[in-house]
Steps between C-alpha positions, in 0.01 A plus 500: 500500500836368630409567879230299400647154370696493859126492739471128606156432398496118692562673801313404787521788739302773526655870397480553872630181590827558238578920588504349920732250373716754347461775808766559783393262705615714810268796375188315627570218733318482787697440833378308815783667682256845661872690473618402166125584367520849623830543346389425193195732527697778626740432161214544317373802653776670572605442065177593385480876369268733578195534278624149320215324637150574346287340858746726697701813368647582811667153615898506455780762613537821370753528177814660630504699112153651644700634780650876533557458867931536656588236640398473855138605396506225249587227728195604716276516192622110410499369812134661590378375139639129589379488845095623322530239262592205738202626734289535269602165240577248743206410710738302749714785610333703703774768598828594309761757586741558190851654586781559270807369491853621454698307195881586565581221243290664208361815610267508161310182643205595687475229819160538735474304842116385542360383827157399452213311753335239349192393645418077503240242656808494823510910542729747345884460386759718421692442189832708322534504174764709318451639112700674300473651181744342199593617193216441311234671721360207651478405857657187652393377854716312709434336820 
């Protein structure tokens, strides 16, 4: 009953209205910028694991615990899994090639370079992004 006696009952928000408030704001803004908007679909993407998703199991990158691959194989299995799931989750790219990076600082960090076409009203541009992999498993994109 405790939990209870703290719920603002004059509150003139909807439950809705009050968890948004409360949300990372950064998890589910909505950029005019085409470049920054892809970015942050990509983050999503690229963070979500596979089979998470209930509407569709087989969005996200492959979990590297999953993998029994050496290391060269394993590269190729990431970076063909990433490249899939930007062609297939981001309607705006329409090509991506995936390559992987050497880390001489911190050779435990996984670092990809993407080039990808994205397709617009004015014709098709080439963009590079770079990822890498941190500690915690979750992919960063940087432009």
């Amino acid at each position: 009953m405790a939990a209870l006696l703290r719920w603002s009952k004059d509150s003139k928000r909807s439950l809705f209205e009050r968890v948004r408030a409360k949300a990372n704001r950064d998890d589910y803004s909505v950029s005019t910028d085409p470049l920054l908007s892809i970015k942050l679909n990509l983050t999503r993407i690229l963070n979500t694991r596979p089979g998470s998703s209930q509407s569709t199991k087989e969005i996200g990158v492959i979990d590297l615990n999953d993998a029994t691959q050496t290391s060269t194989e394993l590269n190729i299995t990431i970076c063909k899994s990433i490249k899939d799931c930007i062609e297939k989750f981001e309607p705006r790219i329409s090509t991506a090639t995936v390559t992987p990076r050497v880390n001489n600082h911190d050779p435990l960090t996984m670092l990809f370079d993407i080039t990808a076409t994205i397709q617009n009203e004015q014709g098709s541009t080439n963009v590079e992004f770079q990822l890498r992999l941190d500690n915690e498993r979750h992919y960063l994109l940087d432009i």
